[in-house]
C-alpha positions in Angstrom: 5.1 10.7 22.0 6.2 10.1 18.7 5.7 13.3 16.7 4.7 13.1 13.0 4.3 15.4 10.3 2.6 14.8 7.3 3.2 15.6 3.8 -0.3 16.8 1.6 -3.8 17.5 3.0 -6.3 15.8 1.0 -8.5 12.7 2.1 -5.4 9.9 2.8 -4.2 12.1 4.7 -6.8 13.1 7.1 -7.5 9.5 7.5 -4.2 9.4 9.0 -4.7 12.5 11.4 -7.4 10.9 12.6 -5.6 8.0 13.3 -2.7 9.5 15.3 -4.8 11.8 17.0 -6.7 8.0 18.5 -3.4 6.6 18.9 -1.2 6.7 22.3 2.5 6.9 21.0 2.3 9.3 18.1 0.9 13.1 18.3 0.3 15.2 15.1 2.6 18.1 15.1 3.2 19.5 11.8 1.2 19.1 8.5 2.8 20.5 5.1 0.7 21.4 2.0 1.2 23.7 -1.1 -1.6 25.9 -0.2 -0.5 27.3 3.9 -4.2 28.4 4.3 -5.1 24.4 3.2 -2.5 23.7 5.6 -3.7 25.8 8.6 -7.2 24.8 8.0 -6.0 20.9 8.1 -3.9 21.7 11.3 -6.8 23.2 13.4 -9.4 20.3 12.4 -6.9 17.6 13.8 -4.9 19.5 16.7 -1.5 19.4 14.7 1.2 21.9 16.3 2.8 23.6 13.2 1.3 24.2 9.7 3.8 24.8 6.9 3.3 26.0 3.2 6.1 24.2 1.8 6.8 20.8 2.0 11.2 21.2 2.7 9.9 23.7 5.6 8.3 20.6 7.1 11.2 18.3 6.8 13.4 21.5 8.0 11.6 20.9 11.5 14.2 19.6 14.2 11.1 17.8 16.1 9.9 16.1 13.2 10.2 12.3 13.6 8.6 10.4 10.9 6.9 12.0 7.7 4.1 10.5 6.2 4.1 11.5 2.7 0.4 11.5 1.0 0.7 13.0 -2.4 -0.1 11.3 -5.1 2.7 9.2 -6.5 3.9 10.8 -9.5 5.4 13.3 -6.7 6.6 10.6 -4.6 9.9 10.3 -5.4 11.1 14.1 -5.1 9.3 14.4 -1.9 10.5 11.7 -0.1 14.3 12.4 -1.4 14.0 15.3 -0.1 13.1 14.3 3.3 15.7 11.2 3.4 18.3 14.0 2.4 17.4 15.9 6.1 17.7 12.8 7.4 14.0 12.5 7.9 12.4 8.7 8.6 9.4 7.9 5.9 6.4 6.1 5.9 5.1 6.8 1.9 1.8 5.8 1.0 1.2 3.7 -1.6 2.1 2.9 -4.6 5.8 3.7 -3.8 7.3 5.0 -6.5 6.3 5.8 -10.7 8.5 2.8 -11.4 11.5 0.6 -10.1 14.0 2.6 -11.0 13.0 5.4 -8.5 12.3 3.2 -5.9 15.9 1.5 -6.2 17.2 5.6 -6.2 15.0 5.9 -3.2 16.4 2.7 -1.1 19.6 3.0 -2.0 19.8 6.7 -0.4 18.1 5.3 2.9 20.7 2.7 3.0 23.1 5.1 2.4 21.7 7.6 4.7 20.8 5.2 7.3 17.6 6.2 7.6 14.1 4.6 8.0 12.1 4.0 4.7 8.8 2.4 4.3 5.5 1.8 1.7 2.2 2.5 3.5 0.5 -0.2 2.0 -1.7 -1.0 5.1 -2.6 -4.2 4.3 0.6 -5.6 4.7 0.9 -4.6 8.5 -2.8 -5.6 10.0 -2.2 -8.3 12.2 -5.9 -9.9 10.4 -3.6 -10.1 7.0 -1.3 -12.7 9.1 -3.5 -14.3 10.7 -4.6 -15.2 7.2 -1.4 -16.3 5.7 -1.3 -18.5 8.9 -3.7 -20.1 8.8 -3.8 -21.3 4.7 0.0 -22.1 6.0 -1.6 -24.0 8.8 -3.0 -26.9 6.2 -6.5 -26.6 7.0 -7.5 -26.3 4.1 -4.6 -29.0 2.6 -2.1 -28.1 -0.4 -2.8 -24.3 -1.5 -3.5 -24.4 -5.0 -5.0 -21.2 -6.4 -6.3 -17.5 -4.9 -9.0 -15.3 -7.0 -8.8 -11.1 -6.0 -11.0 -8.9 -7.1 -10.7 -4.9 -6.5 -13.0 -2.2 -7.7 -14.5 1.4 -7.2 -16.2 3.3 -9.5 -13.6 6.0 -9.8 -12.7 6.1 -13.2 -13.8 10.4 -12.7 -11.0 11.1 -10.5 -8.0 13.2 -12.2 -5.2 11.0 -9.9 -7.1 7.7 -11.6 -7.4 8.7 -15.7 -4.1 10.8 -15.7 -0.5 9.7 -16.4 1.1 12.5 -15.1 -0.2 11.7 -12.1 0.5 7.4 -12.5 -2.9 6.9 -13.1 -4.7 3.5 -13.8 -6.4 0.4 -11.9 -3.0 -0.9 -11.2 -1.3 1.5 -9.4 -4.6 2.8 -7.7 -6.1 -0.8 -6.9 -4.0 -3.6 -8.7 -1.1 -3.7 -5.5 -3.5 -4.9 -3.1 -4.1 -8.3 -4.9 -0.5 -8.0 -6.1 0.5 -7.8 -2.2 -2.2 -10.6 -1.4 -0.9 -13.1 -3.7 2.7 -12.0 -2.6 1.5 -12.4 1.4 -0.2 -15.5 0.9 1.6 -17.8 -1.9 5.1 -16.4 -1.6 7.8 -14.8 -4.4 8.3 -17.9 -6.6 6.6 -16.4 -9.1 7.6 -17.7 -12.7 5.2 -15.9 -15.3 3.0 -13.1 -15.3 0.3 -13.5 -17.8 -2.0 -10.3 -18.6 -4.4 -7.8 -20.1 -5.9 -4.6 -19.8 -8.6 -2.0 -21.4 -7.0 1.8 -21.3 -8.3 5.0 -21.6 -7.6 7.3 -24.6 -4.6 9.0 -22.3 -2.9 5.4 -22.4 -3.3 4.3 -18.9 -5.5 1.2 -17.8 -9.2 1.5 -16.7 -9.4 -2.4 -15.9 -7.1 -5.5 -16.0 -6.6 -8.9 -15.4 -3.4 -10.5 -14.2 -2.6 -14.4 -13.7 1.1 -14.8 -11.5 2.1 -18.8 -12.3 4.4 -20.0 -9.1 6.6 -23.0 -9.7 5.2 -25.7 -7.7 2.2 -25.2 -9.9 -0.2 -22.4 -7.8 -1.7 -19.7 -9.1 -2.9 -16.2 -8.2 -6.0 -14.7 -10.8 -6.0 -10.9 -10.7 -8.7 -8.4 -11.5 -9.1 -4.4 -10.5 -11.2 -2.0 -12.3 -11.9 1.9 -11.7 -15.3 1.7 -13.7 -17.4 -0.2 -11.8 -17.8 -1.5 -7.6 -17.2 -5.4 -7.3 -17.5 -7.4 -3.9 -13.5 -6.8 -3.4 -13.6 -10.7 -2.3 -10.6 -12.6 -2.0 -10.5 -16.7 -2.0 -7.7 -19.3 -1.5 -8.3 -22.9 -2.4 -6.8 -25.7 -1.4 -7.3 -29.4 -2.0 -9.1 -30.5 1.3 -11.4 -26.7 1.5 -11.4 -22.8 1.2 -11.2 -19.6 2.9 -13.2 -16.6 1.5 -11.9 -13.0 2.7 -14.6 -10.4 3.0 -12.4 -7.1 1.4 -9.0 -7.5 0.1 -8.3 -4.1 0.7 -9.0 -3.7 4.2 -9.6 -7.6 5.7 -11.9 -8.3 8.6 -13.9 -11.5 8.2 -12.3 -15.0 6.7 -14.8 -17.7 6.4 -13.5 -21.6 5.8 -15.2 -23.9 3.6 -14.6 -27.6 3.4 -14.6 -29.2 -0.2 -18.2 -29.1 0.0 -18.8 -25.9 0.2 -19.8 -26.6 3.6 -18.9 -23.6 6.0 -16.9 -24.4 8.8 -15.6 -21.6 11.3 -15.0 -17.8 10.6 -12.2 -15.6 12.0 -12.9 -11.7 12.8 -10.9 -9.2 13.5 -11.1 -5.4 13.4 -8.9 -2.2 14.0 -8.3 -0.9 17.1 -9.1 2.6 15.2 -8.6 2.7 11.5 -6.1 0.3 10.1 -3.7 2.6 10.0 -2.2 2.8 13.2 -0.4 -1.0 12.4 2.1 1.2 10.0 2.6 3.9 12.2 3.1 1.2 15.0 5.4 0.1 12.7 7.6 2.7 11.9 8.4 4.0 15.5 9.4 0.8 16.6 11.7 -0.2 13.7 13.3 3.6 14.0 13.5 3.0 17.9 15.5 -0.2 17.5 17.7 1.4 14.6 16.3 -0.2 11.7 15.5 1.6 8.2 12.9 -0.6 7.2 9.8 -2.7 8.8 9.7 -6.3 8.9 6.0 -6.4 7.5 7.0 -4.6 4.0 11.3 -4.6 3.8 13.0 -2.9 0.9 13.1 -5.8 -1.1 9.5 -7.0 -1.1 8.8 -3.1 -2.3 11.7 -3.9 -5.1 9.9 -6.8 -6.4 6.6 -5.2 -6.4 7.6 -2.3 -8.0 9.5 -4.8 -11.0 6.2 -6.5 -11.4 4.3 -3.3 -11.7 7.2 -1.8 -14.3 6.7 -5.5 -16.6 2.5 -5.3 -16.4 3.2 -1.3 -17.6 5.7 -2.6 -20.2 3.2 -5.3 -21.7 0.6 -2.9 -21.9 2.1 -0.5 -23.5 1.2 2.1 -20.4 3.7 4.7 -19.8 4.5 7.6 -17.5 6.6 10.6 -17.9 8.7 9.6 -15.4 9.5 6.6 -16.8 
């Protein structure tokens, strides 16, 4: 049993309690918070061995063997240093870093270190999200041409959304999933990035849209908002039909059209618990075969999100601290 320990107690990270206490290969032995009463509490609710009050006394803990860090992501970057620095493996939920330049700190270190390093963006390891990408690869529904995303929750009252000391905004909170749709589906050739956003009077962005231009001519059209719900759809069109996904954030139904609007066959799939596990899965096999980063999310695909995140900031005119 692979034993993890996780970093923060709020709701991400019960949601992954709950998932290693379903799955078979992982057990949940120590959970760190600020607050040790917090942490106690969190520890008896999901059958976790050790609770800590401090976050280094975790990563101190010889039978630690992967932290999942669940802060928000303003406090990403000194948290998971820290644990890459006791030679700790990570799995850090998303978005990775405050910018580029701390995920590039971040990587380099693992490398350096030779130790596993990973985004928990969970979309990117369900096996549903490539079974997707396979089959608009397939050609049933001809040439690719363009994908529409749409994310949004009504969320724009939450302090981790509105504040940029804590990398607030629709983009960092809801924009990577499209981002990481458009990336899964249509590929990196990505030669403009056309946008626009409304902020709040703290400077960071309530709702946006984003265009990415590939070369061959495709392209991706963007939009997240924290002020209002939307139908989270996702649609890729091709020249001979289309495939309509049901929740970009957290896939289980893909219907295929023909080009007249005909439906023709739907593909389901759903977690074995929550979604989750895919990540965890993830991680201990990469770390048993000596690897420091999974094949479903590698260092550079994190890299390039993070670049495209730093120019959307940059053209806004949205800024962190950190940055």
């Amino acid at each position: 049993m692979f034993k993890i320990g996780i970093i923060g107690a709020g709701h991400i990270a019960e949601k992954m309690a709950y998932t290693v206490q379903c799955m078979e290969n992982a057990s949940c032995y120590a959970v760190a918070s600020r607050s040790l009463s917090k942490a106690e509490a969190f520890a008896v609710k999901y059958g976790f061995e050790k609770a800590y009050g401090s976050y280094e006394e975790l990563a101190n803990d010889p039978e630690v063997q992967l932290i999942y860090v669940a802060t928000p992501t303003s406090h990403h970057y000194e948290q998971v240093r820290m644990c890459l620095m006791h030679d700790k493996p990570v799995l850090c939920e998303k978005t990775f870093t405050a910018n580029a330049k701390e995920a590039e700190a971040l990587i380099a270190l693992a490398r350096e270190r030779n130790v596993y390093l990973a985004e928990a963006i969970w979309t990117r390891y369900m096996p549903f999200s490539k079974t997707i990408t396979e089959w608009v690869n397939s050609g049933i529904i001809g040439q690719p041409k363009m994908l529409i995303a749409n994310l949004c929750y009504p969320v724009e009252h939450k302090e981790r959304v509105i504040r940029p000391e804590l990398c607030g905004g629709a983009l960092f909170d809801l924009g990577v999933y499209p981002i990481n749709l458009a990336l899964m589906v249509f590929g990196h050739d990505v030669v403009d990035v056309s946008s626009a956003c409304v902020k709040n009077d703290l400077g960071v962005d309530l709702q946006n849209s984003m265009t990415l231009t590939y070369g061959d001519g495709r392209m991706a059209m963007l939009q997240t908002s924290v002020r209002f719900a939307s139908d989270r759809k996702g649609i890729i069109f091709g020249d001979k039909g289309y495939i309509v996904i049901d929740n970009i954030n957290n896939p289980q139904h893909a219907t295929l059209f023909n080009s007249f609007q005909v439906q023709l066959t739907t593909r389901s799939e759903t977690p074995r618990f929550t979604g989750f596990e895919y990540q965890v899965e993830a991680a201990i096999r990469a770390i048993t075969e000596g690897k420091i980063e999974p094949d479903d999310m590698p260092h550079e695909e994190i890299l390039r999100v993070m670049r495209m995140l730093d120019k959307l900031k940059k053209d806004w005119g949205v800024r962190f601290p950190m940055d």
